[in-house]
C-alpha positions, 0 to 999 in steps of 0.5 A: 489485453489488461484487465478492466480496461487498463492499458497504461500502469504506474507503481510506486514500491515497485521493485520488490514484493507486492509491487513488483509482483504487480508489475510483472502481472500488469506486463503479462496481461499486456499493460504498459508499466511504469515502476518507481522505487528508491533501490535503481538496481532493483527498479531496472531489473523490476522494469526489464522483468516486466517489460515497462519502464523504470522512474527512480523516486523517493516518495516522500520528495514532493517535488519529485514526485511532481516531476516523476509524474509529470515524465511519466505522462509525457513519456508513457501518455495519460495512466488508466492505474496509479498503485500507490504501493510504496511503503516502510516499516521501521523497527523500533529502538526498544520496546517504547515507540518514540516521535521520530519514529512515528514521523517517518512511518507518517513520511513514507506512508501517508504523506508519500500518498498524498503528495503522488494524489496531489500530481496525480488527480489533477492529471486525471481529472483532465484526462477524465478519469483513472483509478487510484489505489491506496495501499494500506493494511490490515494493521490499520483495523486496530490498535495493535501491540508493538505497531504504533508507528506502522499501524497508526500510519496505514490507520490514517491512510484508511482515514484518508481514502474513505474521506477523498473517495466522494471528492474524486467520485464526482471527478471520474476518478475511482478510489481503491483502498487495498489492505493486505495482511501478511504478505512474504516482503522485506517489510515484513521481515523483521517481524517478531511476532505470530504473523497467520495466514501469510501469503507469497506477492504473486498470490497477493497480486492476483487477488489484488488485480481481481479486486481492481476490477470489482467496484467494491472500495476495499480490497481486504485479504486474506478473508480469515484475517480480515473478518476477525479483524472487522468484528475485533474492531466493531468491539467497544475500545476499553474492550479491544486494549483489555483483549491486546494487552492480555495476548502482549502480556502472554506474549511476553512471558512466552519469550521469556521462557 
């Protein structure tokens, strides 16, 4: 029996980290999934993994994404869950974030969403409703050093769900924002900084599929880093830079060493 009701699950990002950790869990509690990624070796084996369906995507096509969604429906019926869980991270040239850089975090993270809310909500409205995760992350609480691109894209993101989720209350649709902090992926891989707390998908997914089933808007973990994050953020800005640059600039004489 699916958690909460939830019978008939699309991911995005599918084949690999959290969202693959998150199709195998929906497919051991007895949900029908459906996956879509980029990678169509990895998204077959993430689907015969967990007994659903693969749908390769790039999500930043919207016209692919209306397709996608629209097989899936036909093919799989109505979706009770929709985790919008593709993402990217793109390493800098350098040590100063460039444009090109910044549009193509907005590409995959931000307007992939929208174009998947776009396929999806009207879907759902007639269906009479559904749940819609965003995933974003805790690097969106603030202006972090060295992720303007990553970070200023899931900032958005936030922006975007708080600002949407009455709009689709009133449409029967629940809103949910998740924001993971470390977890062991390929995105975050190239990091070269202290990364505290990280967790395995498996435990990420866990926690997420628990807070799915809860009424809070967000779902924000681990607690330790996230708390520290919210009071980091209830600071005054001229604060916060002060404080960010005082730990680049310990950082930087650290690496120099």
């Amino acid at each position: 029996m699916a958690g909460k009701g939830f019978r008939n699950v699309w991911i995005t990002g599918g084949s690999s980290g959290i969202g693959r950790a998150l199709a195998l869990y929906y497919g051991r509690v007895g949900a029908r999934v459906a996956v879509s990624g980029r990678n169509e070796e990895r998204l077959e084996e993430a689907a015969r993994a967990c007994g659903g369906a693969a749908y390769p995507l790039d999500v930043t096509d919207a016209a692919a994404v209306e397709r996608t969604v629209a097989a899936i429906w036909e093919r799989e019926g109505p979706l009770d869950l929709a985790i919008l869980n593709a993402g990217a991270a793109f390493k800098r040239a350098g040590r100063d974030d460039t444009a090109a850089n910044l549009k193509k975090h907005l590409e995959v993270n931000l307007l992939g969403v929208a174009y998947a809310l776009d396929a999806l909500r009207p879907r759902m409205r007639e269906a009479g409703g559904g749940t819609i995760a965003l995933v974003g992350s805790l690097a969106g609480y603030a202006g972090l050093p060295r992720t303007s691109g990553y970070g200023t894209s899931k900032a958005a993101l936030g922006y975007y769900a708080e600002a949407l989720w009455a709009e689709l209350e009133r449409e029967k649709i629940r809103l949910k924002l998740i924001s993971p902090g470390f977890v062991k992926t390929p995105i975050v891989a190239a990091n070269e900084f202290p990364m505290p707390f990280m967790l395995e998908p498996d435990e990420a997914a866990r926690i997420i599929a628990r807070g799915l089933e809860r009424p809070a808007f967000e779902i924000a973990f681990p607690r330790r880093l996230a708390w520290p994050l919210r009071l980091l953020r209830a600071l005054p800005a001229s604060w916060r830079v002060r404080l960010f640059a005082a730990a680049e600039r310990r950082a930087a004489r650290g690496r120099s060493r």
